[in-house]
C-alpha positions in Angstrom: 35.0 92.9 110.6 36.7 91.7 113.6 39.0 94.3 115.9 41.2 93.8 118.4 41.1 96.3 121.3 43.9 97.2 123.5 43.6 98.2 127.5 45.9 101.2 128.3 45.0 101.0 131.9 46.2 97.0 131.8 48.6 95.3 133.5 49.1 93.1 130.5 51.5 94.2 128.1 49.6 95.4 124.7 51.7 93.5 122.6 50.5 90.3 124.6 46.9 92.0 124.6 47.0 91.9 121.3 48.7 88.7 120.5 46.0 86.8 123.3 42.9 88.2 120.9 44.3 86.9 117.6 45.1 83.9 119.3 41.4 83.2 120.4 40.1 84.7 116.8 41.9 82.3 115.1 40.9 79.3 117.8 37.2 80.3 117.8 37.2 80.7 113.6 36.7 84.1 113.8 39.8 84.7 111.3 38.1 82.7 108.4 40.3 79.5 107.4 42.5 79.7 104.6 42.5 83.5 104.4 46.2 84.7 105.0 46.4 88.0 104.1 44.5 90.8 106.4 44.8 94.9 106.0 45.7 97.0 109.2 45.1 100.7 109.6 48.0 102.2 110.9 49.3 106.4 111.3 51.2 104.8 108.1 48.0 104.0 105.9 46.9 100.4 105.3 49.4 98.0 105.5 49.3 93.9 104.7 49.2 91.5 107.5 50.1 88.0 106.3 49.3 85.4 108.5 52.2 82.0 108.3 53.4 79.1 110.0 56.8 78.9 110.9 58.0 75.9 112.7 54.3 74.9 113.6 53.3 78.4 115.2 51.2 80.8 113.6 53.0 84.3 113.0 51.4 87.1 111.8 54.1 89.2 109.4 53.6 93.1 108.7 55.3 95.0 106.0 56.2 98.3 106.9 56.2 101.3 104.9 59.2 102.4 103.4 61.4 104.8 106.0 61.1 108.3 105.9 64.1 110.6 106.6 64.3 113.7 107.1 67.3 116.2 108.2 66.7 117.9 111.6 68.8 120.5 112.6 69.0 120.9 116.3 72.2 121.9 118.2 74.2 119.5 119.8 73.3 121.3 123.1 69.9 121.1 123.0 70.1 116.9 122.2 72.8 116.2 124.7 70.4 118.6 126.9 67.6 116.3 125.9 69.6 112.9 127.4 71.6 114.1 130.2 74.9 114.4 128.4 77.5 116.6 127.2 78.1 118.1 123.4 81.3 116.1 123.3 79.2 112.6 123.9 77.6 112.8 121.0 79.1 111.8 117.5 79.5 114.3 115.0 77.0 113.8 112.5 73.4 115.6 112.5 70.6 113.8 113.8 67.3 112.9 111.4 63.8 112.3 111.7 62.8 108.8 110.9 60.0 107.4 110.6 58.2 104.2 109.5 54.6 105.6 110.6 55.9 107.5 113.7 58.5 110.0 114.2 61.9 109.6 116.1 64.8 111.8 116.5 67.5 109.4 115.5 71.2 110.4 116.4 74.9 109.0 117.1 76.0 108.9 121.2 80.2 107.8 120.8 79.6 105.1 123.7 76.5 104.1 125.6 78.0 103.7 129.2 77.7 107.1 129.6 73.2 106.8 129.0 73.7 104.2 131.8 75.0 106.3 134.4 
């Protein structure tokens, strides 16, 4: 089985970490020929990999797992607390968990110049 390791402590992003090693997989034949579909251990379970050419580059493709969504009731104070902004900042609708394999605290901000200030 071949694994790709990723460097926390390196200056190299670990998207391009990880891109570089299936890069010189697939150059040195470590990624058998012909074989396009690989499994992935993720927080999600085991998800497909499918590896394709699109206009001449090799792209490897992941499904993800269906979303998740869940109602989370915080107050408005304690998320505009969270950002730096005031109750009246955010938009009136209550914010979720979501999540794909990891959890986020999705909610609605009326305009994003004031997250930039």
């Amino acid at each position: 089985m071949t694994h790709v390791s990723i460097n926390r402590n390196s200056d190299t992003p670990i998207y391009l970490q990880i891109k570089n090693q299936i890069r010189d997989m697939i150059i040195s034949g470590k990624l058998p020929a012909g074989k396009n579909i690989f499994y992935q251990e993720t927080k999600a379970g085991v998800l497909s990999v499918e590896l394709s050419n699109i206009n001449n580059e090799k792209v490897f493709i992941m499904i993800q797992t269906l979303p998740k969504f869940e109602v989370f009731d915080p107050s408005k104070s304690e998320i505009a607390g969270l950002i730096g902004l005031d109750e009246d900042n955010l938009i009136d609708l209550p914010a979720m968990r979501v999540s794909t394999g990891i959890w986020w605290l999705v909610f609605g901000v009326k305009t994003l110049d004031k997250l930039m200030t």
